[in-house]
C-alpha positions as CSV (number, residue, x, y, z in Angstrom):
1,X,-104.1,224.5,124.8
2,X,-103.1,225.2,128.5
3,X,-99.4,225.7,127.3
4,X,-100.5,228.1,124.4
5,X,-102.4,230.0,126.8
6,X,-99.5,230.0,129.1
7,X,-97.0,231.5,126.9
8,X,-99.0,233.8,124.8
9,X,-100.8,235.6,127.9
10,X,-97.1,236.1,129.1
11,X,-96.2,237.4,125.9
12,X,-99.1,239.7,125.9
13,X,-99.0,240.4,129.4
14,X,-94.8,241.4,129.1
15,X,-96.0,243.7,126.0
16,X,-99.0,245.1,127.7
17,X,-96.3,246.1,130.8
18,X,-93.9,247.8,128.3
19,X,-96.9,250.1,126.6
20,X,-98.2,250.9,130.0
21,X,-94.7,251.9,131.3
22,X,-94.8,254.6,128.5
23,X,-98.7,255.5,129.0
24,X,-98.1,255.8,132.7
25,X,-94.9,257.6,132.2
26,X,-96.9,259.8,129.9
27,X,-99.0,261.2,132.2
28,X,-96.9,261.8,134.9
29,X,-94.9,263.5,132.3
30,X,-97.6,265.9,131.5
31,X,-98.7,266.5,134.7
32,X,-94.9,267.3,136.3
33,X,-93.9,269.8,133.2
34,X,-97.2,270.8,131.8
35,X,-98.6,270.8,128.5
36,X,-96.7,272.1,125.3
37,X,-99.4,273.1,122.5
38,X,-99.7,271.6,119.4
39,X,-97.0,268.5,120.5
40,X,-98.1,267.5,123.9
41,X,-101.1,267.2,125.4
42,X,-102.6,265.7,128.5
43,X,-104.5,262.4,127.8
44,X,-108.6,262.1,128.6
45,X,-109.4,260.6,132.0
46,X,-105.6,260.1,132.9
47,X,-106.8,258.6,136.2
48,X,-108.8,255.9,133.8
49,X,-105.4,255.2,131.6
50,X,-102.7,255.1,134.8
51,X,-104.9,252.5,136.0
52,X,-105.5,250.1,133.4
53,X,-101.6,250.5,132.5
54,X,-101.2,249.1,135.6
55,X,-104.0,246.5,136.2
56,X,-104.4,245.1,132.6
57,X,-100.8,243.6,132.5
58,X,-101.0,242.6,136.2
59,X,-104.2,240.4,135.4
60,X,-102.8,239.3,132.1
61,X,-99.7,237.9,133.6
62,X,-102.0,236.4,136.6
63,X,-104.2,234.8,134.1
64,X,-101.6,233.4,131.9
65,X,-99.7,231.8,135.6
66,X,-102.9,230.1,136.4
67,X,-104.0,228.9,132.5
68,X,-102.2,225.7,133.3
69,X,-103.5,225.0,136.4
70,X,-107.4,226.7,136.4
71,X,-107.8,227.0,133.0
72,X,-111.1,228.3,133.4
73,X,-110.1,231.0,136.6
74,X,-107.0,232.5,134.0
75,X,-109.2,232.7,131.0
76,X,-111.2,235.1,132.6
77,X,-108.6,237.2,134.2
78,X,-107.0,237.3,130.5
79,X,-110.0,238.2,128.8
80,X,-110.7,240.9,131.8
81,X,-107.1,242.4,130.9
82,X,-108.1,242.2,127.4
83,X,-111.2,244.4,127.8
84,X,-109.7,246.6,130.4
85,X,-106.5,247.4,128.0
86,X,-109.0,248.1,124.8
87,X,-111.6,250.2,126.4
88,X,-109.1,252.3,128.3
89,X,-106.5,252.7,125.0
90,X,-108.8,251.3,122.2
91,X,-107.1,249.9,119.5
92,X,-104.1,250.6,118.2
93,X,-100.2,249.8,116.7
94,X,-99.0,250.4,119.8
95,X,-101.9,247.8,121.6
96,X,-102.9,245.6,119.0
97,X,-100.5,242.5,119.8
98,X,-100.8,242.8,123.6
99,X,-104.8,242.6,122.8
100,X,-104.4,239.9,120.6
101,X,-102.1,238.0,122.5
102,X,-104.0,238.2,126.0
103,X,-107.5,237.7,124.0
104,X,-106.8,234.5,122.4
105,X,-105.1,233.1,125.2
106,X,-108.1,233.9,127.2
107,X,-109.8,232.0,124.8
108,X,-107.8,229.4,124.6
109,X,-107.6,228.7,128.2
110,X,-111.8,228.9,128.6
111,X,-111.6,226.3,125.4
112,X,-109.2,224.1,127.5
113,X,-112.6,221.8,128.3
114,X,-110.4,218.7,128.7
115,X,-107.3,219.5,130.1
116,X,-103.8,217.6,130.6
117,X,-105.2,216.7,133.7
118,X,-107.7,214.4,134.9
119,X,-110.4,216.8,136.4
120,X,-111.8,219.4,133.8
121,X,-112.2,222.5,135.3
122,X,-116.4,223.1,134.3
């Protein structure tokens, strides 16, 4: 479960990078050129949305290094980027498999009870 958690939170942490290179991208986008009505507006809270796009994948690629070693320490970090990335873009085609890929890997690493390794992490 360790190796699951491994590859899908770097999946989901790699796909969670990409969308918040275009989120953040966005917004500066916006703010540098201004808005253009009825095709581009400026996001709510962009403060809220710059940081998640940077912090969720960071955390999600953090959990998913440490799922093999502290299962327990990188399933929360993966489910934190998992909440972090859905409250801040909700849910949607463009989020949908980096939430799904960092949420089950967090739960996969916290259900790693009895891991590869001789000492459990509970």
């Amino acid at each position: 479960m360790r190796n699951a958690a491994l590859v899908l939170g770097l999946i989901g942490g790699i796909l969670a990078m990409i969308t918040g290179f275009f989120v953040y991208g966005y917004v500066e986008f916006i703010d540098w050129f201004g808005e253009v009505p009825d095709v581009a507006r400026q996001v709510e809270d962009p403060g809220l949305k710059q940081a998640a796009a940077v912090i969720s994948p960071l955390l999600a690629i953090a959990g998913a290094a440490m799922a093999r070693a502290r299962a327990l320490w990188g399933g929360i970090l993966l489910l934190v980027a998992t909440a972090g990335f859905y409250h801040a873009f909700g849910l949607g085609v463009f989020t949908i498999f980096p939430i799904a890929f960092c949420g089950l890997a967090g739960v996969l690493a916290l259900a790693a009870g009895k891991p590869d390794e001789e000492k459990a992490h509970f």
